[in-house]
C-alpha positions in Angstrom: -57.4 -47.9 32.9 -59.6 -50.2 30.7 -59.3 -48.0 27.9 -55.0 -47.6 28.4 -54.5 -51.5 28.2 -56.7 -52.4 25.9 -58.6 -54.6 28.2 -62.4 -54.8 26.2 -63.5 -57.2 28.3 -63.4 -55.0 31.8 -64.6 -52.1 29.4 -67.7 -53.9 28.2 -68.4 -54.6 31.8 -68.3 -51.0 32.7 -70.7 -50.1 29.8 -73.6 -50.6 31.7 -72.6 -49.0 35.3 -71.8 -45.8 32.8 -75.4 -45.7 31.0 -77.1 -47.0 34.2 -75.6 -44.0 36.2 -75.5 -41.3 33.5 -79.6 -41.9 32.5 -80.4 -41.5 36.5 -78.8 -37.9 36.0 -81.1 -37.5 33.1 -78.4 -37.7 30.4 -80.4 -38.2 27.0 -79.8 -42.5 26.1 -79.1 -42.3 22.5 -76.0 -39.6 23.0 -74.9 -42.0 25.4 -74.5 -45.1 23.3 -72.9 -42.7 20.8 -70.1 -41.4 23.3 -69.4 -44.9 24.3 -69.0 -45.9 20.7 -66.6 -42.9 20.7 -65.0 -44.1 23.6 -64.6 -47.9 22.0 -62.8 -46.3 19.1 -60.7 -44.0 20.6 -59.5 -46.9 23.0 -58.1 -49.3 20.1 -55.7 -46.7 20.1 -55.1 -44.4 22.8 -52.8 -42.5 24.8 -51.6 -39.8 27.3 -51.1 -36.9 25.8 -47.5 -36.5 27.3 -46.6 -40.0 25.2 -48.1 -38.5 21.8 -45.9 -34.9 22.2 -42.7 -37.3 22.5 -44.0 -39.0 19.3 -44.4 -35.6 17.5 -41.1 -34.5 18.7 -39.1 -37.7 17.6 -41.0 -37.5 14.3 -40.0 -33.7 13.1 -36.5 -34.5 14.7 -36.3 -37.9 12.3 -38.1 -35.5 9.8 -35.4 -33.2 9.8 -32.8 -36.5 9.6 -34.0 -37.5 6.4 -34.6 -34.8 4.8 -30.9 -33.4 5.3 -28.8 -36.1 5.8 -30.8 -38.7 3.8 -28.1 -41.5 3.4 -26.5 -41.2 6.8 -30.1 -41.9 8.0 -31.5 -44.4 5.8 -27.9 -46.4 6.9 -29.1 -45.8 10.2 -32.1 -47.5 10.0 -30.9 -50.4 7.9 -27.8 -51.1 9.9 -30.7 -50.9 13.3 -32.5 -53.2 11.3 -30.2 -55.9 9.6 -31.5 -58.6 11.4 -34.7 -58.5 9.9 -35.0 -59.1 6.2 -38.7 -58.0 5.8 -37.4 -54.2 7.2 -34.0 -54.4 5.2 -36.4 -54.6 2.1 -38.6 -52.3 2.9 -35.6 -49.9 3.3 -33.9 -50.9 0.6 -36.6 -49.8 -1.9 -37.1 -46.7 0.0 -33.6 -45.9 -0.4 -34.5 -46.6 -4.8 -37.5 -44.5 -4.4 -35.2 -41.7 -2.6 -32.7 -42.0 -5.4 -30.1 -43.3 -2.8 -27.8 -45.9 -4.6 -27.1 -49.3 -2.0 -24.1 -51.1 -2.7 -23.3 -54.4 -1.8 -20.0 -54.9 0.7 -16.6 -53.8 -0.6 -13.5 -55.0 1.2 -12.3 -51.4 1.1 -15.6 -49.0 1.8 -17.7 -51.4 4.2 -17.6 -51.2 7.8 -19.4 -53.3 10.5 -22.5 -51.3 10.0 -23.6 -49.8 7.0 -22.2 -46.6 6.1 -22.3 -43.2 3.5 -18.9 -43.1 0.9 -18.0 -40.0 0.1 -20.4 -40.3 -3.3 -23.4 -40.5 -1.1 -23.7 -44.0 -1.6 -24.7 -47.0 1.2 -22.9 -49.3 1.0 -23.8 -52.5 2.8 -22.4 -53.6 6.1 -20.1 -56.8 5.8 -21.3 -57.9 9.4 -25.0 -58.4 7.6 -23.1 -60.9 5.5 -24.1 -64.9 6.7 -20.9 -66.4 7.8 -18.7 -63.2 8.4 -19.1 -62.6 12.0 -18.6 -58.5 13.4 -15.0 -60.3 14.6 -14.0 -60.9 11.0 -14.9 -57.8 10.0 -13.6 -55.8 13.2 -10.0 -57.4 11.8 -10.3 -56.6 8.0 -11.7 -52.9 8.8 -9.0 -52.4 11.4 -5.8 -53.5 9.4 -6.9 -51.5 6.4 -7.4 -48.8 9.0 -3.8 -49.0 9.8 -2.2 -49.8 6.5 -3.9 -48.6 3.6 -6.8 -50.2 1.5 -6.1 -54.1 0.3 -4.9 -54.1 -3.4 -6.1 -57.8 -3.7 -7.5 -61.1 -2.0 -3.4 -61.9 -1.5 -3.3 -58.8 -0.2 -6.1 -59.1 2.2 -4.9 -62.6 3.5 -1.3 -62.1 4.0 -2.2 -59.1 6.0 -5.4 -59.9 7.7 -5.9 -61.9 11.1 -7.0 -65.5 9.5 -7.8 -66.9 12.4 -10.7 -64.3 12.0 -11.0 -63.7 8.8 -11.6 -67.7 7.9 -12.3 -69.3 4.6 -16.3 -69.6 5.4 -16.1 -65.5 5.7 -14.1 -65.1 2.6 -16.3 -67.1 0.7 -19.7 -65.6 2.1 -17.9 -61.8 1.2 -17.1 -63.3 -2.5 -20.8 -64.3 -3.0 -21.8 -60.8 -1.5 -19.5 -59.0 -4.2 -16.6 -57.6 -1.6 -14.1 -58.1 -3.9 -15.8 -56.9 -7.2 -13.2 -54.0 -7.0 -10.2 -56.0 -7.5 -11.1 -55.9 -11.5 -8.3 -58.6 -12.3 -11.5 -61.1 -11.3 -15.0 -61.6 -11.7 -16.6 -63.1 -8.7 -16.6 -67.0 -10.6 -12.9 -67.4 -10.5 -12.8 -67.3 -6.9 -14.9 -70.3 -6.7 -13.8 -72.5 -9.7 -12.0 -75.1 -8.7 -8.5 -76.1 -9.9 -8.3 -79.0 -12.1 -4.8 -80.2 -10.9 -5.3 -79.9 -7.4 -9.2 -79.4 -6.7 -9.1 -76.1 -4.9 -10.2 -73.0 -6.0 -8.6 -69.6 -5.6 -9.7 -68.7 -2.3 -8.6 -71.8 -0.8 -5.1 -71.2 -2.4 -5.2 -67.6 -1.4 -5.9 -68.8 2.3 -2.9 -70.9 2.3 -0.4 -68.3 0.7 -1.4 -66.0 3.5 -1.1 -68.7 6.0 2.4 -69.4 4.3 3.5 -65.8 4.1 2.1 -65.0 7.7 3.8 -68.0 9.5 7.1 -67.3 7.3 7.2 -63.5 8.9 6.5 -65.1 12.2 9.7 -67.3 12.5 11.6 -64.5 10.8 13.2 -67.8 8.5 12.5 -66.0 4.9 14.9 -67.6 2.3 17.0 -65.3 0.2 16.1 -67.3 -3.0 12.8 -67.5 -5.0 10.9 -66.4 -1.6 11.2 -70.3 -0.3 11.8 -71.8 2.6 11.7 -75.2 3.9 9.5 -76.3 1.0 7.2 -73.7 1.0 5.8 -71.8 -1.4 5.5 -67.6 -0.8 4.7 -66.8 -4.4 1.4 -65.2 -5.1 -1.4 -67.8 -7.0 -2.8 -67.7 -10.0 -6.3 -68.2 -11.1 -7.7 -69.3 -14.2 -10.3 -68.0 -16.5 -13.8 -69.1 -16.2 -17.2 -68.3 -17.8 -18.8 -65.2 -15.8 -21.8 -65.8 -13.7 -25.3 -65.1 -15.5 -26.8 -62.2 -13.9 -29.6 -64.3 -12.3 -27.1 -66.4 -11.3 -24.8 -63.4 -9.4 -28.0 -62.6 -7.6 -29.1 -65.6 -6.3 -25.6 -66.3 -5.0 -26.0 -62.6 -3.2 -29.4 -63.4 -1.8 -28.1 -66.9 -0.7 -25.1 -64.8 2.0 -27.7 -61.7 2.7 -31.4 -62.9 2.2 -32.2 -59.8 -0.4 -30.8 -59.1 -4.1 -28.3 -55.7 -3.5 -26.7 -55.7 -7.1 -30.4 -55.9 -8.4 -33.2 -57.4 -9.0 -34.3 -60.4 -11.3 -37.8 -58.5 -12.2 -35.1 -55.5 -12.9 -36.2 -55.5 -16.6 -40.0 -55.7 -15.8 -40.4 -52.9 -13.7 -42.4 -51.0 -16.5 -45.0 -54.1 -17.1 -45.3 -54.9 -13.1 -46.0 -50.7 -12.7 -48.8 -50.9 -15.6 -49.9 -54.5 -15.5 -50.7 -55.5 -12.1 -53.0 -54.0 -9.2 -51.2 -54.7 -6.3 -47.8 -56.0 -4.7 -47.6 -59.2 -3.1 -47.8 -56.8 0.3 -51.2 -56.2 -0.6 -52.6 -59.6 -1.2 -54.5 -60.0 2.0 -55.4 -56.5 2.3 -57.9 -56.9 -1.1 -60.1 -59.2 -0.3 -62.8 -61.0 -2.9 -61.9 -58.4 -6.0 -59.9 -59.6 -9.0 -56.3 -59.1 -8.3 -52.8 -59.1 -10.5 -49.5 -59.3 -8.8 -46.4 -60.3 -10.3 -43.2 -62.3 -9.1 -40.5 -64.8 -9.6 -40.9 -68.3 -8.4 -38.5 -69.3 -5.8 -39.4 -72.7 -4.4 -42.1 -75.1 -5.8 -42.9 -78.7 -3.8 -44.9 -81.0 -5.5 -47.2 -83.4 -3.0 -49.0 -86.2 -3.2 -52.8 -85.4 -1.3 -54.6 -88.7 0.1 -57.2 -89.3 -3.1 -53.9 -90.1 -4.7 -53.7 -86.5 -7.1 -50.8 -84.5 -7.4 -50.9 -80.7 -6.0 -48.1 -78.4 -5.7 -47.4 -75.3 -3.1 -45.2 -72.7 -5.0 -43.2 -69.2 -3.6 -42.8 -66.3 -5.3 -41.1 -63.0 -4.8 -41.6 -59.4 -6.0 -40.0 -56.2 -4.8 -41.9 -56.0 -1.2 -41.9 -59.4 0.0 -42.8 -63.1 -0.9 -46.0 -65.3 -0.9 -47.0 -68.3 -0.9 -49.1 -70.1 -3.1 -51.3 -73.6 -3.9 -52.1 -75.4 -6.9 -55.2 -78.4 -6.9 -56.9 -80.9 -9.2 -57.6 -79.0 -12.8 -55.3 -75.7 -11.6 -52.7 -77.5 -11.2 -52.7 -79.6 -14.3 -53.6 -76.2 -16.1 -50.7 -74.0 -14.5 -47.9 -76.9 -13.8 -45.3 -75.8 -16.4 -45.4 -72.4 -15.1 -44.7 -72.9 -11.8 -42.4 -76.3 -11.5 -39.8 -73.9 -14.0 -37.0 -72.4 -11.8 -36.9 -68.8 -11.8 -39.7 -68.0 -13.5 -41.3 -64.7 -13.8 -45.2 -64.7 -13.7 -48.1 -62.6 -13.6 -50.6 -64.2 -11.8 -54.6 -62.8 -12.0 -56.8 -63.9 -9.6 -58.7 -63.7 -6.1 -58.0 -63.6 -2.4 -61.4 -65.3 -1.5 -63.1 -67.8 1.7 -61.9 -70.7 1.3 -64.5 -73.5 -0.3 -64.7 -75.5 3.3 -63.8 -72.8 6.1 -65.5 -69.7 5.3 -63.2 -68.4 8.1 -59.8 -68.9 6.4 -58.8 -66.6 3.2 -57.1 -68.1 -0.1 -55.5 -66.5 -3.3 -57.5 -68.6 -6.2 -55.6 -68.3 -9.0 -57.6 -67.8 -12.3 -54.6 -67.0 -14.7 -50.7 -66.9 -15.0 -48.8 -66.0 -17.9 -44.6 -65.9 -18.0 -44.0 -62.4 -17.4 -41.9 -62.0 -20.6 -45.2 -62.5 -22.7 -47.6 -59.6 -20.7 -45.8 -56.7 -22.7 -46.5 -58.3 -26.2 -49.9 -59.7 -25.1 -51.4 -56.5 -23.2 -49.9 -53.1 -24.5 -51.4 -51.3 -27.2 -49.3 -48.8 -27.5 -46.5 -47.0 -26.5 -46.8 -43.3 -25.0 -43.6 -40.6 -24.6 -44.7 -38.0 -22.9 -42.5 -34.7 -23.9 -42.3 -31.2 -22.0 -42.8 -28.4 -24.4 -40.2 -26.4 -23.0 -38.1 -29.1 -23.4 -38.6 -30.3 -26.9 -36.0 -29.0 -29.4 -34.4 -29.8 -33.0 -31.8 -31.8 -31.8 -34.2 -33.7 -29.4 -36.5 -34.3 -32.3 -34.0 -35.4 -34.5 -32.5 -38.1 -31.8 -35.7 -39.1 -30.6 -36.5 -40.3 -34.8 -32.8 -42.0 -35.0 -33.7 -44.1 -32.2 -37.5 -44.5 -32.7 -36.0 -45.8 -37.0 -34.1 -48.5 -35.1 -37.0 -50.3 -33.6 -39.6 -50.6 -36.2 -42.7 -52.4 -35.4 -46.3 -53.1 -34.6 -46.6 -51.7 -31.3 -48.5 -48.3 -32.1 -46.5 -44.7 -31.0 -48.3 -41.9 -29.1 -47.1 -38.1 -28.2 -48.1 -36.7 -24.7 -47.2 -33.0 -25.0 -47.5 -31.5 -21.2 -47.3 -27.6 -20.8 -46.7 -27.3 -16.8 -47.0 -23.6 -17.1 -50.4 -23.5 -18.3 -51.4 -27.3 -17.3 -52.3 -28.1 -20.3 -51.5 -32.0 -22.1 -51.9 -32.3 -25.5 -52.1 -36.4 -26.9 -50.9 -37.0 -30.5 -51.4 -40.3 -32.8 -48.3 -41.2 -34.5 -50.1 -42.4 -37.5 -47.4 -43.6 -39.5 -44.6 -44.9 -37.4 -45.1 -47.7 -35.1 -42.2 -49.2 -32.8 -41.1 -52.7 -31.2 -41.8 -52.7 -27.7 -38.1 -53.8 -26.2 -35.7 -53.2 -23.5 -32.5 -52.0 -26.1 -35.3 -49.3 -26.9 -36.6 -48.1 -23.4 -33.2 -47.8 -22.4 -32.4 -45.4 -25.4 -35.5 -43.4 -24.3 -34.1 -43.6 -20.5 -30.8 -42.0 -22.0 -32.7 -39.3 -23.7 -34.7 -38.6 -20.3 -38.2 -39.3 -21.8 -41.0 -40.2 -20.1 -43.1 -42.8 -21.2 -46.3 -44.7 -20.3 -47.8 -48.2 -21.9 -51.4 -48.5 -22.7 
């Protein structure tokens, strides 16, 4: 019973009434201490055997889920799980690693949970949306249910229940990207605000469907120029405005879901966080007293004030698994400052999750070095390697491979990684007298021409 609930305590008390009564029936002393050290493992963890045949069986079932009807069960999970943003990411990145595209909301595919379009794509649940409660979305998903897909925000809020569907929802599903299919708009104009009047076009759009809605409801429609009694039943019109940045788009998306779904900020640094760091910021307190490089964006950064009178800071940063937080003292963080107090910035950080100077009890990352993220390509790679199948190499890959290797001359040396599958063979070749720049216009090129490559 001990060993079911974990209770050590009433186990270790029974460790002695075992050997006591097992040596008086002449049962050798030294295989007993080894069968109760067998025992104290086995109870950490243990079981009935009828509980671990229901695990098996639930796992070949979800088994079978996944590997047939991947994106009906990966929306399964994350719709199960929307509630917690650690598990959400997790999935999310699975999903990337399963070659399952998320999308963020759409007025016209998202449901209350998240759901499979017909292209095999997730697409995110509304309801997971801050501020857009499952009765604003029960309203939109039922009316387009009944009467088509909306062709427009006017659309949506001369049809929609506004009582539901409320400005705060309508603003929180324009940071998310709902109406990013209504192409006459990029997500800005829906938030710049008028210059004559001070409201921006979803305000206006909330009172034209107020106005329209209200003018069906007394059944009073005037026969001329759609007015009546003063008001105005004509459709608004929004003005142009400077896009969002993409750094910007995100952060508006994370602000309404708690992840990035269009993206990622570290997006273009994939390749250099892949060959350039040891470890995700998961794994930070799993590696303990070896040198360690993770990578990340900063988030937040306080500065304080400690009680000798010097200045420290506690900074936040995020990668594709998670978030952690960081401290900067005395020399470190006169040394690092810059780095950290800019917002947005993307760092690679070396150092050391270590005891703590005073409290050998407690666990610290030390940092030892951080460099902007945008520097590690030029100041670590030596070279650049494409790694080419020999069954797949041919004239006309040869000669598009040199056009685009010609348009991105410079120092970064070039090496050939010819791989035979058939007889396991891999065959490394110098490109003595062509070297490349190292840029994103070029690994995209060789991402279009489906070549494999490695830094080094």
């Amino acid at each position: 019973k001990a060993m079911g609930k974990k209770d050590k305590k009433t186990l270790d008390k029974m460790k002695s009434k075992f050997i006591e009564g097992a040596t008086a029936k002449n049962m050798d002393a030294k295989k007993l201490e080894k069968i109760w050290t067998d025992w104290e493992a086995f109870a950490q963890y243990a079981f009935n055997k009828s509980h671990s045949t229901c695990y098996a069986f639930v796992a070949f079932q979800t088994a079978y889920l996944k590997a047939n009807y991947p994106g009906e069960y990966m929306s399964s999970l994350l719709t199960n799980n929307q509630g917690n943003i650690d598990k959400i990411t997790f999935f999310m990145e699975e999903c990337r690693r399963m070659g399952i595209p998320v999308k963020g909301p759409d007025l016209n595919e998202s449901d209350v949970m998240f759901t499979v379009n017909q292209k095999g794509e997730i697409r995110y649940a509304m309801s997971a949306v801050k501020g857009v409660g499952e009765a604003a979305v029960e309203a939109i998903v039922a009316e387009r249910k009944a009467n088509g897909p909306y062709k427009s925000i006017y659309d949506l809020t001369r049809r929609a229940n506004l009582r539901a569907v409320n400005k705060k929802a309508l603003e929180a599903l324009g940071y998310a990207g709902a109406y990013d299919s209504f192409t006459n708009y990029h997500r800005a104009q829906y938030f710049m605000p008028d210059k004559k009047d001070g409201m921006n076009l979803l305000e206006k759009a909330v009172r034209y469907g107020s106005n329209v809605q209200g003018s069906a409801g007394s059944q009073q429609n005037s026969l001329f120029g759609g007015m009546q009694g003063g008001v105005d039943l004509t459709e608004p019109t929004a003005f142009g405005s400077d896009e969002w940045s993409l750094l910007e788009k995100l952060k508006k998306e994370k602000e309404v879901t708690g992840i990035y779904i269009s993206g990622h900020p570290l997006d273009d640094y994939r390749l250099e966080i892949k060959t350039f760091t040891t470890g995700s910021l998961a794994d930070i307190d799993k590696v303990k007293n070896r040198e360690m490089k993770v990578a990340g964006i900063v988030t937040t950064t306080e500065t304080k004030i400690a009680k000798n009178g010097n200045q420290y800071c506690r900074f936040t940063i995020e990668d594709f698994t998670g978030t952690y937080n960081f401290s900067l003292f005395g020399k470190d963080y006169m040394q690092f400052k810059t780095y950290v107090e800019t917002p947005n910035a993307m760092l690679h950080i070396s150092g050391r999750y270590a005891q703590r100077w005073n409290n050998e009890n407690e666990f610290e990352f030390k940092i030892s070095k951080i460099d902007l993220l945008s520097d590690v390509r030029t100041k670590l790679t030596k070279s650049l390697t494409l790694e080419l199948s020999s069954l797949e190499v041919t004239d006309k890959l040869i000669e598009e491979l040199d056009t685009t290797l010609s348009k991105f001359p410079g120092k970064t040396k070039l090496r050939f990684k010819f791989i035979d599958a058939e007889e396991n063979i891999a065959v490394g070749v110098n490109a003595t007298q062509r070297s490349i720049e190292l840029n994103n216009d070029l690994l995209k090129e060789l991402d279009q021409l489906r070549i494999g490559y490695n830094l080094n």
